[in-house]
Structure formats: C-alpha cells, structure tokens
N, C-alpha and C positions, 0 to 999 in steps of 0.2 A: 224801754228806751224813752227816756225823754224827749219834749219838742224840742227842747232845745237842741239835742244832742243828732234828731229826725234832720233838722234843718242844717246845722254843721255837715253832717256827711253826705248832704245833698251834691254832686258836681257842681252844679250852676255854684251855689252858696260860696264851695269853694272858690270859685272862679272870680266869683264878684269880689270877694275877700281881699283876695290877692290882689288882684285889678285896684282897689281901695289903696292899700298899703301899699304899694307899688306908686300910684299917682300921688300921695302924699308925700314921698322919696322914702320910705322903708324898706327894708328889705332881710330875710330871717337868716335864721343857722339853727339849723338841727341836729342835736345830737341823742339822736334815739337810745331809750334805754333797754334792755334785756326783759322786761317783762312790762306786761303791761298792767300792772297793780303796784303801784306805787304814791309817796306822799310828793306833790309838787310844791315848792317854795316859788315865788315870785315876790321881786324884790330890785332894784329899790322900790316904794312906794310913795310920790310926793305929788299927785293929782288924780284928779278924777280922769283924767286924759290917759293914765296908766290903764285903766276897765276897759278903754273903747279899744286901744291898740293889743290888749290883750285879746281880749274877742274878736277882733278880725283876724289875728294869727294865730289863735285856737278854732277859729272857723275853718281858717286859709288849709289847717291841719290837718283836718276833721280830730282834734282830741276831744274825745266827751270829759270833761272837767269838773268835778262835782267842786259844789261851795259848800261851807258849813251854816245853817242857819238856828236859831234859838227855836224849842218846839212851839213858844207862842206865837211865833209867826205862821205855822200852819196849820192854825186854823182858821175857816169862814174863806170869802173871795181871797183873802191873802194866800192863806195853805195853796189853795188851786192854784196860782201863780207859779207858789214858790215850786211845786212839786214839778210844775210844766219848766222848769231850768235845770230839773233833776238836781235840786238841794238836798240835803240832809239834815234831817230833824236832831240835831241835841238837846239834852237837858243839862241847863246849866245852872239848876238850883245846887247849893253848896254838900247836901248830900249826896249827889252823883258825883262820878270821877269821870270828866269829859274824855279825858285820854283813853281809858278802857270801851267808850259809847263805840267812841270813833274808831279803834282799830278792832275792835271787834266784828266792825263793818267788813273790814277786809275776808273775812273769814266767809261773809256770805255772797260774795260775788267774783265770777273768773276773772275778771275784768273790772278796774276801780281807780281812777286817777282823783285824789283829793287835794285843791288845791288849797292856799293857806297861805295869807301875809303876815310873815315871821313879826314886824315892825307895826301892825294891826293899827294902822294910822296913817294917814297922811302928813301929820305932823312930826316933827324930831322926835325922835325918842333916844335916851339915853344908852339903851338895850334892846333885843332883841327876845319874844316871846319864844321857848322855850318847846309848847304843847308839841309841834309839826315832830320837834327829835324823841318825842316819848311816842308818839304814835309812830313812827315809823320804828322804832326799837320793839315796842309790842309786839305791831302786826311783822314782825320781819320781812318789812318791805325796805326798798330802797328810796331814799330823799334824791327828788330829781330837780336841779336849780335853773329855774326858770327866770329869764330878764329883760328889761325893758332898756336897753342906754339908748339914751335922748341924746347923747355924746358922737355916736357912730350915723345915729339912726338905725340901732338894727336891734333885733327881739328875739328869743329864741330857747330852745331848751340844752342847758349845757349839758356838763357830765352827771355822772349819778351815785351817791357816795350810800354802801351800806351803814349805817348807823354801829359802832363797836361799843359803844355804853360810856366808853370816854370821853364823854360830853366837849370836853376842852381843847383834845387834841384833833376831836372830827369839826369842830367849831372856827378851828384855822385851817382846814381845808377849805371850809363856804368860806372863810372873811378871805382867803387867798384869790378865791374864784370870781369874787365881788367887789376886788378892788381895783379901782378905774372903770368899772360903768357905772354912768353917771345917771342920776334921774331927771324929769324936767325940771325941776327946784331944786339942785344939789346941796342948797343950805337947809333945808327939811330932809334929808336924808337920814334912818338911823345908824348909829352905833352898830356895826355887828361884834356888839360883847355879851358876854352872860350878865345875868342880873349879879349883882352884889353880896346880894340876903342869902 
C-alpha cells in the first residue's frame, strides 16, 4: 500500500477531508460499483482546482486511486515520489502497446482502481482519448465515471458501464452521463466524441 493510499484510509484523513469539502460548500454522491478493479474516468477537466477536489473526495472516500506515470519518471528522488502516491510505471516509447502494459496490471492485483482523464488536458480538446475504453475492454473490467460539476457543487462516482467493444454505442452512454456537469471553465471543456481518423 502506498503512502498515499496509508494516509487516505486513515479516519482522521477522512475526516478532515470531508470537513474541507464540506466548508468550501461541496458535497459528494456515490455510486459504488460491483467490484473493486476497475478503470475510473474523471471528467470534465478544465483546472488545476479539478486535482485538489479530486483528492479531498478520494481521501473523504478512502479510494486508493492509481495515476498512470511515464517510466522516466521513476527513476532517482522522482521514482521515490512517484511510487509513495502509488503511480504506475508505463512505457511509452512507440514500441510498447500502453494499452496491453496497463490492463495487464489488472491481472496482478485483487484490488486496482486506475484512474485516467479521457480529455488528457486542461485545455479544449476536440475529442476524447480513447486508451481508458481499450484497457477497460482488455482487462474485463468495468469504466466507472467519475465527476467534478462546479455547476452543482458536487463530485462523485456515477454508474459503471462494462465496456461491449462497441465503442460508439458505449460512447453515448458516457456523453449521456456527462451532459450538464459543468466544469470550472465550461468553455475549455472537451468534446465527448471519438477521434475522426
């Protein structure tokens, strides 16, 4: 277990958490999924002020939350870092297949929340990245849609869709689930469309 993950399921941690979001006027909805190995989506993404509200409501949670990080990052005092938030090493040189790295993972742990910003920016994007629906179709896990509306004020883990390979038709499920939460910039918000190519 990660410090990260040590300090999440702490009480107190949770407590203060809560206590935080709560005094800023947040307040969550959870909707738990059926297992606990799954790919998490959070979304929309339009500040750095998305990271801080995330983490107080994956603290508030205790969810242990893995991030995906590049394997040059861990190495030296950074690796040590990265490893103490319980990141995940990829290789993203063009010979690897990150999709295969990543749900492969699934297969070594009972227990594995990955989470992953479909719109991998803060900025507009035209489209939505794609990788979160191949790893979840790999490892036969479920896509659990995780959100931040800055509209409501409230954060939380929605429903949880298996992946069927029909990219298109499970694609308007999420864009149905995601429309009207708003982000703190709803003019940087992206597209939830498929790429074009």
């Amino acid at each position: 277990m990660s410090l990260l993950s040590r300090f999440q399921n702490s009480i107190s941690a949770q407590s203060i958490a809560r206590s935080i979001l709560r005094l800023i006027g947040w307040r969550s909805h959870v909707v738990l999924p059926p297992t606990s190995r799954y790919v998490l989506i959070g979304a929309p993404h339009t500040s750095n002020w998305d990271f801080v509200i995330a983490l107080l409501f994956m603290t508030m949670e205790g969810l242990p939350v893995r991030l995906m990080g590049k394997d040059s990052l861990f190495r030296g005092p950074m690796g040590v870092f990265m490893r103490s938030l319980g990141a995940i090493s990829v290789n993203r040189r063009e010979s690897t297949n990150m999709v295969d790295q990543v749900a492969a993972k699934f297969y070594e742990y009972d227990e594995l929340i990955i989470g992953l910003s479909p719109e991998g920016t803060r900025k507009k994007t035209p489209c939505w990245r794609t990788g979160f629906y191949y790893i979840a179709l790999k490892a036969k896990v479920p896509i659990v849609m995780a959100y931040i509306d800055y509209g409501n004020k409230v954060c939380g883990l929605g429903p949880s869709i298996i992946p069927t390979g029909d990219i298109q038709a499970d694609f308007m499920i999420i864009r149905d689930f995601y429309s009207g939460i708003v982000g703190k910039y709803p003019q940087k918000q992206g597209e939830i469309e498929l790429s074009a190519k």
